[in-house]
Backbone and ligand atoms as CSV (ligand in chain L), in Angstrom:
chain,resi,resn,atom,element,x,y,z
A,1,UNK,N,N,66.953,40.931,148.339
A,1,UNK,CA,C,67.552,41.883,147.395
A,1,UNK,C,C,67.696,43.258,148.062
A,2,UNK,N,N,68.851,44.042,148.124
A,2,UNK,CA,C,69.234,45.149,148.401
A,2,UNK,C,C,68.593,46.207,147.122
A,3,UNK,N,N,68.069,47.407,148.234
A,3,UNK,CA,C,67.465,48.724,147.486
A,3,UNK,C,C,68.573,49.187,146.381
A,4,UNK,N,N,68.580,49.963,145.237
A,4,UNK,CA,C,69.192,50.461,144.384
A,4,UNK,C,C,69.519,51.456,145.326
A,5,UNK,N,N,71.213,51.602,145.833
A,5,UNK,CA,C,71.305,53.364,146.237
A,5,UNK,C,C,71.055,54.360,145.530
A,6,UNK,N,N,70.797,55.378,146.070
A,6,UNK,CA,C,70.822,56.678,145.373
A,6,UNK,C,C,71.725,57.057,144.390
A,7,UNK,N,N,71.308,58.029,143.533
A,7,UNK,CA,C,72.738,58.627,142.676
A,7,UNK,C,C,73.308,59.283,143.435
A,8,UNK,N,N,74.728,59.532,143.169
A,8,UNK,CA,C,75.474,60.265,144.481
A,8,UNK,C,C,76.237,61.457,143.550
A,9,UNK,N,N,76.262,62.426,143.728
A,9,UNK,CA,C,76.727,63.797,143.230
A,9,UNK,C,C,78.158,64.606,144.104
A,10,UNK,N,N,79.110,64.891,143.562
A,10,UNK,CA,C,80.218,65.466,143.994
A,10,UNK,C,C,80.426,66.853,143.203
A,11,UNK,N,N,80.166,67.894,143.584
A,11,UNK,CA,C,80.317,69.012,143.061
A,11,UNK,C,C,81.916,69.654,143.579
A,12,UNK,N,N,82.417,69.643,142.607
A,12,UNK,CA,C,84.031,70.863,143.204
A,12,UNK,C,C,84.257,71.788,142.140
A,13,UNK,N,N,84.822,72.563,143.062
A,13,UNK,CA,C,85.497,74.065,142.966
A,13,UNK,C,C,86.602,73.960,143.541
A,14,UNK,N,N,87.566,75.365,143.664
A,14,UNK,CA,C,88.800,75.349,143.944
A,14,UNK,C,C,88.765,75.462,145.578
A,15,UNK,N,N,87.954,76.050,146.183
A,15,UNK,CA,C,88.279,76.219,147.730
A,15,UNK,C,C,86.916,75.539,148.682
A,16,UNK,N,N,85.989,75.508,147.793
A,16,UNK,CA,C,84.834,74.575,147.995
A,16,UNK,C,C,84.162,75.210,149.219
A,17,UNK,N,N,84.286,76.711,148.880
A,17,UNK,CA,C,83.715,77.593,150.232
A,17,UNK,C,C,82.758,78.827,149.135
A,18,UNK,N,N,82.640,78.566,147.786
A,18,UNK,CA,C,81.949,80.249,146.944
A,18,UNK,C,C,81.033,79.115,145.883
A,19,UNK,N,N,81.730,78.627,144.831
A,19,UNK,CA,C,80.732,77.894,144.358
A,19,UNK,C,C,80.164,76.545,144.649
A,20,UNK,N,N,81.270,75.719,144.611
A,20,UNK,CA,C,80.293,74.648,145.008
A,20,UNK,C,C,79.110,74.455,146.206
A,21,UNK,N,N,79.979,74.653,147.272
A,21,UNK,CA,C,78.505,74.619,148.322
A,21,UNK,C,C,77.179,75.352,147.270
A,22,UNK,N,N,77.528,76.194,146.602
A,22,UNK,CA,C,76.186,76.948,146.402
A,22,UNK,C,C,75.418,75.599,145.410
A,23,UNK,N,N,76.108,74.625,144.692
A,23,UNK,CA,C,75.723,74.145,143.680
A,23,UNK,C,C,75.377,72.961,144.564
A,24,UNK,N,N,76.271,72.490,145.343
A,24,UNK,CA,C,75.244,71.452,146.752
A,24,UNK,C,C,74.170,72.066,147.068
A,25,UNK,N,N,73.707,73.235,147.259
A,25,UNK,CA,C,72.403,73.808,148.075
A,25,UNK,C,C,71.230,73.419,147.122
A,26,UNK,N,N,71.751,73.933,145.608
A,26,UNK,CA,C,70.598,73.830,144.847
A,26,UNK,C,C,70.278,72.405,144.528
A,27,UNK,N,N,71.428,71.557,143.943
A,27,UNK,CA,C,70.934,70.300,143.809
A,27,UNK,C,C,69.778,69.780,145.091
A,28,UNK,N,N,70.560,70.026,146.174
A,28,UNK,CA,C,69.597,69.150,147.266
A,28,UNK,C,C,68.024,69.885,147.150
A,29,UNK,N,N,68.230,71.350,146.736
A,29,UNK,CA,C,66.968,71.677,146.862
A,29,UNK,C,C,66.337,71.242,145.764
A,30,UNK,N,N,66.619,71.264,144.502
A,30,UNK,CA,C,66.074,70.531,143.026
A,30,UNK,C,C,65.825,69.304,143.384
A,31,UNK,N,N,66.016,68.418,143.738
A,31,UNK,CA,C,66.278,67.190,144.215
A,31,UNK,C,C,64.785,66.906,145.249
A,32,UNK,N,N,64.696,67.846,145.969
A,32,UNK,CA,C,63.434,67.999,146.912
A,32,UNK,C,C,62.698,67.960,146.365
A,33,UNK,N,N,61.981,69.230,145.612
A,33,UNK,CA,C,61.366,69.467,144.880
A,33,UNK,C,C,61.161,68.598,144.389
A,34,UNK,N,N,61.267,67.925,143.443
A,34,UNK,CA,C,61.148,66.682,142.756
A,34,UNK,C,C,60.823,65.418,143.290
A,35,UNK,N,N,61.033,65.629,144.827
A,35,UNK,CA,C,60.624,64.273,145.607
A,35,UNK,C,C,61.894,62.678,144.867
A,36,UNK,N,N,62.947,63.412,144.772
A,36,UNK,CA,C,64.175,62.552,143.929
A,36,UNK,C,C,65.124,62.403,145.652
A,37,UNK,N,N,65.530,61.321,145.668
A,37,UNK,CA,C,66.213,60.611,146.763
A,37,UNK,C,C,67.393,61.048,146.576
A,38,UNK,N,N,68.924,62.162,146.217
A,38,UNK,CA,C,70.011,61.454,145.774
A,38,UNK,C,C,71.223,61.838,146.996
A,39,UNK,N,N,72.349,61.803,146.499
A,39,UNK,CA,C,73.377,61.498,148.142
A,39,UNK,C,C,74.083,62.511,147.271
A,40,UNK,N,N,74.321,64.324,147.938
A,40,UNK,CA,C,75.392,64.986,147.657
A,40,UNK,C,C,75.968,65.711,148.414
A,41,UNK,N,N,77.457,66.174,147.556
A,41,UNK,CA,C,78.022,66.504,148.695
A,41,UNK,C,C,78.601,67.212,147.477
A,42,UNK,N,N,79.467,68.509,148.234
A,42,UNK,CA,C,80.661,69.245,147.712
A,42,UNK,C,C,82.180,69.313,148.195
A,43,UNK,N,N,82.936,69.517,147.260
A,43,UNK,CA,C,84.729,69.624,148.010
A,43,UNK,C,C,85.374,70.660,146.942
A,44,UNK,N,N,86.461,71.120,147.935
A,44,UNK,CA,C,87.639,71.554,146.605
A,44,UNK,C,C,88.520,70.542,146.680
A,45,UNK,N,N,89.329,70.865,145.107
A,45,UNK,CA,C,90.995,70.801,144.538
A,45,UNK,C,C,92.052,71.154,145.760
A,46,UNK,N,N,91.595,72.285,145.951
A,46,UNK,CA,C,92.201,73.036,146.612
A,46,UNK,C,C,92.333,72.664,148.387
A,47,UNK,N,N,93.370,73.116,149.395
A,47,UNK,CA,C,93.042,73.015,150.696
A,47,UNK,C,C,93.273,73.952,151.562
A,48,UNK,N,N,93.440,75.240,151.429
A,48,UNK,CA,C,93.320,76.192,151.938
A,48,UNK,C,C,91.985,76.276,153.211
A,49,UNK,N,N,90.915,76.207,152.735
A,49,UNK,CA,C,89.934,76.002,153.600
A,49,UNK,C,C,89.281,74.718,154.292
A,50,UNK,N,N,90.151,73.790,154.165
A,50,UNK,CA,C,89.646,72.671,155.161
A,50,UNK,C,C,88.994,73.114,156.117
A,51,UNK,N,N,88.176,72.429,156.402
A,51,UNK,CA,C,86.911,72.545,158.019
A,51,UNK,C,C,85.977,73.954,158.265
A,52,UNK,N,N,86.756,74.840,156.894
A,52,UNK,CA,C,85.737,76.070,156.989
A,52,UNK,C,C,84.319,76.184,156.985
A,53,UNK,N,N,83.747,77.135,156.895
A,53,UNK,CA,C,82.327,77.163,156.520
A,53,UNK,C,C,82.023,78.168,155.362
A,54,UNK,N,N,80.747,77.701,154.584
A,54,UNK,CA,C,81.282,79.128,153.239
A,54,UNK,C,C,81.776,80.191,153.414
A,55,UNK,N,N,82.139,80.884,152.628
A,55,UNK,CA,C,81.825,82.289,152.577
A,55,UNK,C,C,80.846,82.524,152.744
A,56,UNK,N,N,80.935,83.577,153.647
A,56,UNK,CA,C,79.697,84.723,154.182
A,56,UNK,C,C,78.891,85.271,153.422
A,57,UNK,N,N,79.406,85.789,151.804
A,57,UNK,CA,C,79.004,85.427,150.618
A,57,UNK,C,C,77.853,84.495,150.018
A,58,UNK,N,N,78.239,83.806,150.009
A,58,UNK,CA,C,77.692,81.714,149.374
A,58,UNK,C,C,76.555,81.812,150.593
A,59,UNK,N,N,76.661,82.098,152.144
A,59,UNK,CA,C,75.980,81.674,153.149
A,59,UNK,C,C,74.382,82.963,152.734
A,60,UNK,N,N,75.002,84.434,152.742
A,60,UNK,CA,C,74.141,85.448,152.297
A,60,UNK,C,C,72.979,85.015,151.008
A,61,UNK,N,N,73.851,84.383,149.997
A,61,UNK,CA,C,73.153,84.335,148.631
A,61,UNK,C,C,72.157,82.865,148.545
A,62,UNK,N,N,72.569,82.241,149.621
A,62,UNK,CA,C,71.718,80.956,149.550
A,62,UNK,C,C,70.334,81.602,150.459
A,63,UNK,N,N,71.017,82.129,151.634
A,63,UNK,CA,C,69.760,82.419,152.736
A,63,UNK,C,C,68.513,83.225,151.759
A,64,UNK,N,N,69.276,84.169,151.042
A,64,UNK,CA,C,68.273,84.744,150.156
A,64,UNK,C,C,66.987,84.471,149.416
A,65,UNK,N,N,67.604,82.636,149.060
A,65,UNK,CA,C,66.573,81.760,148.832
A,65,UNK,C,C,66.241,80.897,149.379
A,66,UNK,N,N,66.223,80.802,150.748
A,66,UNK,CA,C,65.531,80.627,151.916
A,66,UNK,C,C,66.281,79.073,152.223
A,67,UNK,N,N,67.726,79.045,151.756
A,67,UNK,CA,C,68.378,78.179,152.581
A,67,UNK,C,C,69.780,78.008,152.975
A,68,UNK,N,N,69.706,77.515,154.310
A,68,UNK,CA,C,70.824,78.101,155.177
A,68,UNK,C,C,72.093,76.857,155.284
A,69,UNK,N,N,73.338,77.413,154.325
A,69,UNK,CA,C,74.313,76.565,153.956
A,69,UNK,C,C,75.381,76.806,155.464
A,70,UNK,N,N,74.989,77.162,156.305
A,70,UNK,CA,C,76.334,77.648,157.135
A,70,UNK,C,C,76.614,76.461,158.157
A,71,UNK,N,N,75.883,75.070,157.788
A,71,UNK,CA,C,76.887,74.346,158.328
A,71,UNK,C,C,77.612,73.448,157.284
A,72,UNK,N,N,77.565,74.132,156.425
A,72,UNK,CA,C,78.415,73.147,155.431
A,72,UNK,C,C,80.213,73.219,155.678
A,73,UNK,N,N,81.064,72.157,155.362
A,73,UNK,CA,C,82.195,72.301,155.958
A,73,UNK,C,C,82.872,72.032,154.655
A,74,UNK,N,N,83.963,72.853,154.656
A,74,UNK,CA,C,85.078,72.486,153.130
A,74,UNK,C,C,85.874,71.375,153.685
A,75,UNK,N,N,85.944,70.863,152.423
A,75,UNK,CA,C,87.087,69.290,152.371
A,75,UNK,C,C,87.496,69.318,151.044
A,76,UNK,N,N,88.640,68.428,151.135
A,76,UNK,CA,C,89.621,68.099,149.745
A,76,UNK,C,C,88.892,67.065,148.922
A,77,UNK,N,N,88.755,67.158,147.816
A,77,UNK,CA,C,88.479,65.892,146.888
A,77,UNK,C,C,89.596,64.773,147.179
A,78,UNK,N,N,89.088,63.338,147.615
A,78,UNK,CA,C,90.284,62.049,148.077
A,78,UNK,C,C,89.869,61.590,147.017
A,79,UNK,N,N,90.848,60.531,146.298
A,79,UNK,CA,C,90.975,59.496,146.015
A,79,UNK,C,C,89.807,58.843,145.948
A,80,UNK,N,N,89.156,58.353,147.463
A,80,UNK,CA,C,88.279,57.402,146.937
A,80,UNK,C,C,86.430,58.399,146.683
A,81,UNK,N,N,86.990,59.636,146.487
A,81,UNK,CA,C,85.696,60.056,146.063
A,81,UNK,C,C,85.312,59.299,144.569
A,82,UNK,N,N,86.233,59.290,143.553
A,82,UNK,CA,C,86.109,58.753,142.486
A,82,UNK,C,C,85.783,57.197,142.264
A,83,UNK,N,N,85.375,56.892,143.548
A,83,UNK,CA,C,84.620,55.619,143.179
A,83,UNK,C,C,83.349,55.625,144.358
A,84,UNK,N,N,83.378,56.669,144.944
A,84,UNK,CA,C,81.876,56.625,146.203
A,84,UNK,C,C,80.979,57.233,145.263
A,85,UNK,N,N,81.465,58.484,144.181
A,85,UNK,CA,C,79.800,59.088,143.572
A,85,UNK,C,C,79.998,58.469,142.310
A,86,UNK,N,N,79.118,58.580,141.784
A,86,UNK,CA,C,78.848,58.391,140.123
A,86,UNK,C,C,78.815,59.361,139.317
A,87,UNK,N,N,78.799,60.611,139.909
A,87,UNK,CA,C,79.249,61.487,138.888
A,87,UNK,C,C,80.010,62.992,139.941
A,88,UNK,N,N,80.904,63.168,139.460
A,88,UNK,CA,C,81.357,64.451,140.180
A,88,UNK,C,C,81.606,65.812,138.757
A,89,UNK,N,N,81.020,66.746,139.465
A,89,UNK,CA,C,80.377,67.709,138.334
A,89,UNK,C,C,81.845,69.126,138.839
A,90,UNK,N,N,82.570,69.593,138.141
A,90,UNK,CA,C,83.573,70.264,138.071
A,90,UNK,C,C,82.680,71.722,137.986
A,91,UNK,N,N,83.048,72.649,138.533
A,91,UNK,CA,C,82.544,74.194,138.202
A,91,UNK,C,C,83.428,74.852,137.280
A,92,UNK,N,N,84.470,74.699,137.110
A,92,UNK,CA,C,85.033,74.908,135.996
A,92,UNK,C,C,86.065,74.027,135.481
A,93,UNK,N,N,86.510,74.615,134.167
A,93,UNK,CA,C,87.434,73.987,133.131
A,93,UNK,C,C,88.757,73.123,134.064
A,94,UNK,N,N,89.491,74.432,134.882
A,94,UNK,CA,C,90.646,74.185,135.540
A,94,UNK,C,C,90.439,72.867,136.734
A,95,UNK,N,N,89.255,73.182,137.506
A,95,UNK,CA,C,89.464,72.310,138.046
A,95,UNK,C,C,89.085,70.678,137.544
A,96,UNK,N,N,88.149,70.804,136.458
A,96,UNK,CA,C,87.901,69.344,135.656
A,96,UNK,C,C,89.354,68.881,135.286
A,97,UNK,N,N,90.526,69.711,134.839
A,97,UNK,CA,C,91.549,69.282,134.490
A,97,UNK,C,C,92.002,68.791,135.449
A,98,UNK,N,N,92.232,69.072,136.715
A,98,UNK,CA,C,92.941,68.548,138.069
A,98,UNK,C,C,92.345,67.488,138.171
A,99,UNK,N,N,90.740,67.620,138.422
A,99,UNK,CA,C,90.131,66.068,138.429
A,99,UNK,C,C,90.632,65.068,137.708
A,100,UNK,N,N,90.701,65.317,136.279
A,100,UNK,CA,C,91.368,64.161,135.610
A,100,UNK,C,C,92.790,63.908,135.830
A,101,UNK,N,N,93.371,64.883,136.117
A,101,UNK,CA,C,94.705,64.707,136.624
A,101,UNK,C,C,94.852,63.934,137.511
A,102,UNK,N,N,94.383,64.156,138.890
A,102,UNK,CA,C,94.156,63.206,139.803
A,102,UNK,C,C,93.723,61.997,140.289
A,103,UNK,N,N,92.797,61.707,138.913
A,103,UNK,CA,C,91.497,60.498,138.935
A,103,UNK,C,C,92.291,59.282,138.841
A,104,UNK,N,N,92.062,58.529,139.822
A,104,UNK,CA,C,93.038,56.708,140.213
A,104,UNK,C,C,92.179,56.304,138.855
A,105,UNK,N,N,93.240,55.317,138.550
A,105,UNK,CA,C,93.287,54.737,137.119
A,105,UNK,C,C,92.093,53.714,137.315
A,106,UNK,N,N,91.169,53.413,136.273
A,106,UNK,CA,C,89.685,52.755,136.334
A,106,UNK,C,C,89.152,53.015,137.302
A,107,UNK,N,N,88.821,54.472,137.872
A,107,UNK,CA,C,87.687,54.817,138.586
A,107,UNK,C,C,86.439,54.745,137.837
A,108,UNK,N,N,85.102,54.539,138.608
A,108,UNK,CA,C,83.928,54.641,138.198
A,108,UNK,C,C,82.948,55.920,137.896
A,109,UNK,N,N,83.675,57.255,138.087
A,109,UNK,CA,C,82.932,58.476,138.078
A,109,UNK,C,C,82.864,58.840,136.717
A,110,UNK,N,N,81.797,59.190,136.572
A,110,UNK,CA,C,81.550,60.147,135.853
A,110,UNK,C,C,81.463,61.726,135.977
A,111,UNK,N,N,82.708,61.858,134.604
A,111,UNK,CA,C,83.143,63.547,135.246
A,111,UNK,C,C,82.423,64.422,134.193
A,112,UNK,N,N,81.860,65.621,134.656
A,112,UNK,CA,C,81.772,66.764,133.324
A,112,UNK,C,C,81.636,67.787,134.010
A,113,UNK,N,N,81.421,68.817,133.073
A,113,UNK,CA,C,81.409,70.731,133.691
A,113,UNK,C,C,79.859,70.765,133.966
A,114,UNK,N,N,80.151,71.731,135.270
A,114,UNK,CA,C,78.537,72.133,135.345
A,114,UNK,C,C,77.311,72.406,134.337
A,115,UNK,N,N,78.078,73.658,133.623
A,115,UNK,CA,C,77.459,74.716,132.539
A,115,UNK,C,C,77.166,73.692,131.384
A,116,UNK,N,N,77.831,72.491,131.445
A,116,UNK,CA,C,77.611,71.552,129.933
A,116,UNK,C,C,76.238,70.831,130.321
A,117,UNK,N,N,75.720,71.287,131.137
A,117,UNK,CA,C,74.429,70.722,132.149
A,117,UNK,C,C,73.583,71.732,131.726
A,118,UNK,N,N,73.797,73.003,131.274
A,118,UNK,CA,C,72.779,73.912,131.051
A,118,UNK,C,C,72.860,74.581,129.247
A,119,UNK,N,N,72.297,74.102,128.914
A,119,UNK,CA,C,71.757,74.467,127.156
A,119,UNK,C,C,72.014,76.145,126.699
A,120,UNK,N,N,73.390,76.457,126.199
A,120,UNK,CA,C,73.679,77.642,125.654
A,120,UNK,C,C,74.640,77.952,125.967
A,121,UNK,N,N,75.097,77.423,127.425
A,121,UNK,CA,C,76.233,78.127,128.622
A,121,UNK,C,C,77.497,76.559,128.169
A,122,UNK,N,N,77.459,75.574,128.018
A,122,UNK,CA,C,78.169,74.196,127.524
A,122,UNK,C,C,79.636,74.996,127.066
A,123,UNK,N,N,80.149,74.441,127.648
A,123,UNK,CA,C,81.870,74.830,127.839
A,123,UNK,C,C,82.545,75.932,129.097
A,124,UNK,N,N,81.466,76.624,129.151
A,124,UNK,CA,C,81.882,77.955,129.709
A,124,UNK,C,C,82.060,77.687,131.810
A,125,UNK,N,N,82.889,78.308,132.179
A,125,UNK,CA,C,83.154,78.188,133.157
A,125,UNK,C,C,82.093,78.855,134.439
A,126,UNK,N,N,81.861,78.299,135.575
A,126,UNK,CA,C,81.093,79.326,136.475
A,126,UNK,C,C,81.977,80.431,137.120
A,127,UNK,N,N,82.590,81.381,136.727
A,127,UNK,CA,C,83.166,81.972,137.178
A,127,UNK,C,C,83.549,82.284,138.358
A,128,UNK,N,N,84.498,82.401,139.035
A,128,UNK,CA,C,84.849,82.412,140.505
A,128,UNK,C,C,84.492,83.580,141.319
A,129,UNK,N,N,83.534,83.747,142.028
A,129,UNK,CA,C,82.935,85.276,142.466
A,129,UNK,C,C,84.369,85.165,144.142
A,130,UNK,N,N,84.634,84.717,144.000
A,130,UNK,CA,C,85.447,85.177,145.681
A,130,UNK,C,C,86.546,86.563,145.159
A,131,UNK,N,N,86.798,86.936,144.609
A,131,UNK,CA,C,87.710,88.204,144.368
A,131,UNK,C,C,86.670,89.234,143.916
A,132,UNK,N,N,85.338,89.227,143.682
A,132,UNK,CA,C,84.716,89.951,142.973
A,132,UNK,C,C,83.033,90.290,143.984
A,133,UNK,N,N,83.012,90.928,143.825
A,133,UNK,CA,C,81.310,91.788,144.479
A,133,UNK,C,C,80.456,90.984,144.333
A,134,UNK,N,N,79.333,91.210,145.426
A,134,UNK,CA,C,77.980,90.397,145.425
A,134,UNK,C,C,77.209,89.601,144.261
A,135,UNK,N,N,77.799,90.757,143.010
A,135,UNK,CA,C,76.414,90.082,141.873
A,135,UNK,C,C,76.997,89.125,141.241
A,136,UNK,N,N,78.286,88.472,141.840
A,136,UNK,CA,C,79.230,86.781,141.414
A,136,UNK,C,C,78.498,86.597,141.735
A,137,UNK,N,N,78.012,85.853,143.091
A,137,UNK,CA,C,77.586,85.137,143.735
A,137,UNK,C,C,75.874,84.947,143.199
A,138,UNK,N,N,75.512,86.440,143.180
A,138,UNK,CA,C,73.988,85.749,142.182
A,138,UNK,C,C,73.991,85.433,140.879
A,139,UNK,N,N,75.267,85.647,140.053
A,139,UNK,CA,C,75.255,85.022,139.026
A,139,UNK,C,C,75.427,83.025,138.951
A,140,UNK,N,N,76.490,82.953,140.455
A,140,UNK,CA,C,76.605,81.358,140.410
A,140,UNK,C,C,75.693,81.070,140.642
A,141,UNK,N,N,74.785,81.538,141.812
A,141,UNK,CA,C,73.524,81.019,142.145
A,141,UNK,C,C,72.776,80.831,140.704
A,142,UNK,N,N,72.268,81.763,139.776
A,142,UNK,CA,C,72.007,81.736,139.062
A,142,UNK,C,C,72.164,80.447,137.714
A,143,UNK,N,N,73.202,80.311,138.004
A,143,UNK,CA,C,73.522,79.335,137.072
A,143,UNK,C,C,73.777,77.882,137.714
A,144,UNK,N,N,74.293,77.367,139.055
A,144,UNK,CA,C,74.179,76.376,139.513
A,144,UNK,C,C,72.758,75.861,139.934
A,145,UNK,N,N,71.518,76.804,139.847
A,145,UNK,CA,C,69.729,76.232,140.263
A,145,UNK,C,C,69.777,76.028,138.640
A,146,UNK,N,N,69.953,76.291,137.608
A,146,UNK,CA,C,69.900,75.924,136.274
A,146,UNK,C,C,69.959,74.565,136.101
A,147,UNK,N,N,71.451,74.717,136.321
A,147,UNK,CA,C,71.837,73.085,136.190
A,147,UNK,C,C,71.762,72.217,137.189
A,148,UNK,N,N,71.482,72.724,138.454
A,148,UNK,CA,C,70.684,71.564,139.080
A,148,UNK,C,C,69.320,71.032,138.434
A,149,UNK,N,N,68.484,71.697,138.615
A,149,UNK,CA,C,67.343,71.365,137.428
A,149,UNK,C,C,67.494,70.424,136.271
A,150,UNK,N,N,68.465,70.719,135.670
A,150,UNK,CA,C,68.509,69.784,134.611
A,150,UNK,C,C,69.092,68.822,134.740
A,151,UNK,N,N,70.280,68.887,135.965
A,151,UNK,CA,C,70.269,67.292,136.358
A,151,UNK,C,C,68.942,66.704,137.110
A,152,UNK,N,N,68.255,66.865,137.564
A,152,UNK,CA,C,67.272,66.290,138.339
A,152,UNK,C,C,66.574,65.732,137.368
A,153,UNK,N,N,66.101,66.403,136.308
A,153,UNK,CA,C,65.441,66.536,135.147
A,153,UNK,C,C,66.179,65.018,134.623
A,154,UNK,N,N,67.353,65.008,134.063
A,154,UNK,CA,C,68.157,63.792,133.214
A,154,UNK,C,C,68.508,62.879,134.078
A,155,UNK,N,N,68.236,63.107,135.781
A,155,UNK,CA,C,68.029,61.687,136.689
A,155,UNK,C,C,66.954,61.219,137.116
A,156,UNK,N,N,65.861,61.658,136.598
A,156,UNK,CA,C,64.499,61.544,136.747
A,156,UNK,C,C,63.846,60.846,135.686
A,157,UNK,N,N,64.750,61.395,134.456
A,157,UNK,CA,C,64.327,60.549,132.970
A,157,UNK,C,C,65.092,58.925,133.026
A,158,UNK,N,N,65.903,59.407,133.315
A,158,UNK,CA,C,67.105,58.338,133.205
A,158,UNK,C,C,67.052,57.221,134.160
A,159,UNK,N,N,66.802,57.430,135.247
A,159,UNK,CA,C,67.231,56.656,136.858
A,159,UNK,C,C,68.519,56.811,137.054
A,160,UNK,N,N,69.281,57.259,136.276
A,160,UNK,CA,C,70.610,57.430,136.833
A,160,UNK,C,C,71.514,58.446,136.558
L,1,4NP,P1,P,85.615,78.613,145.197
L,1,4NP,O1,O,86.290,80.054,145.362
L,1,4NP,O2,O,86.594,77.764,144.422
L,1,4NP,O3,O,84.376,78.893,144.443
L,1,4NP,O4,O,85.379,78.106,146.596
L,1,4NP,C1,C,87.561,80.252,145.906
L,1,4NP,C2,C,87.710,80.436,147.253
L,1,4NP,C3,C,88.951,80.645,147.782
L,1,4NP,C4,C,90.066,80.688,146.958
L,1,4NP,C5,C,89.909,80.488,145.607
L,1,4NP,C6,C,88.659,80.259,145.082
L,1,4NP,N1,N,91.351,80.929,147.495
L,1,4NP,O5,O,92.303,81.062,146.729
L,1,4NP,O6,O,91.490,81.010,148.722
């Protein structure tokens, strides 16, 4: 008998260089913490930044909490992401819409918004700090270690 794989997590944003990486950093670190096994990764909608590395930004605000995202590389959400994870978690509204827009017909993912992961914030978007000053970026931080937590939390209860 083959091991149960891991849960596998797909976090996107639009350029997949400001929030998501930040929301990959925390999951993997929530995920630690917890001594929880799972397989994630981040991408954008978007392709402007293929093969980049975050923002200098995203790279600053993670180091802050003592971890270092700067080899993370931007990529496009494909096709067959929607059947490699089991759940891919949207940072905001717009891009959940593209997701579904895009999503091959009877894929296996499970899609929802970050913030619908965190109790009060449910609907609301993580706002896009790349046009805007430092305290974006500790607000995403802020709110993507939230809802990492509480996914770890509802894959820890759950197994899945
Ligand atoms: P992200 O932020 O979606 O959080 O990575 C953005 C980064 C770059 C652009 C838009 C959003 N852009 O238009 O280049």
């Amino acid at each position: 008998m083959s091991a149960v794989p891991p849960a596998s997590f797909l976090f996107v944003c639009l350029g997949n260089i400001c929030r998501s990486p930040l929301a990959e950093a925390a999951l993997r670190e929530a995920a630690d913490e917890a001594g929880l096994d799972l397989d994630i990764d981040s991408a954008g909608t978007g392709a402007w930044h293929i093969g980049k590395g975050p923002d200098p930004r995203s790279c600053a605000e993670a180091l802050r909490h003592g971890i270092d995202i700067s080899s993370y590389r931007a990529r496009q959400v494909k096709a067959d992401d929607f059947r490699r994870f089991d759940r891919i978690v949207a940072l905001d509204a717009s891009n959940l819409a593209n997701l579904r827009r895009i999503a091959p017909a009877g894929h296996s993912a499970r899609l929802s918004l970050l913030l619908d992961h965190v109790p009060g914030l449910e609907g609301q978007d993580v706002e896009d700090p790349y046009y805007g000053g430092p305290e974006g970026f500790e607000t995403t931080w802020r709110q993507v270690r939230e809802a990492a937590r509480n996914l770890v939390a509802e894959i820890a209860g759950s197994g899945r």
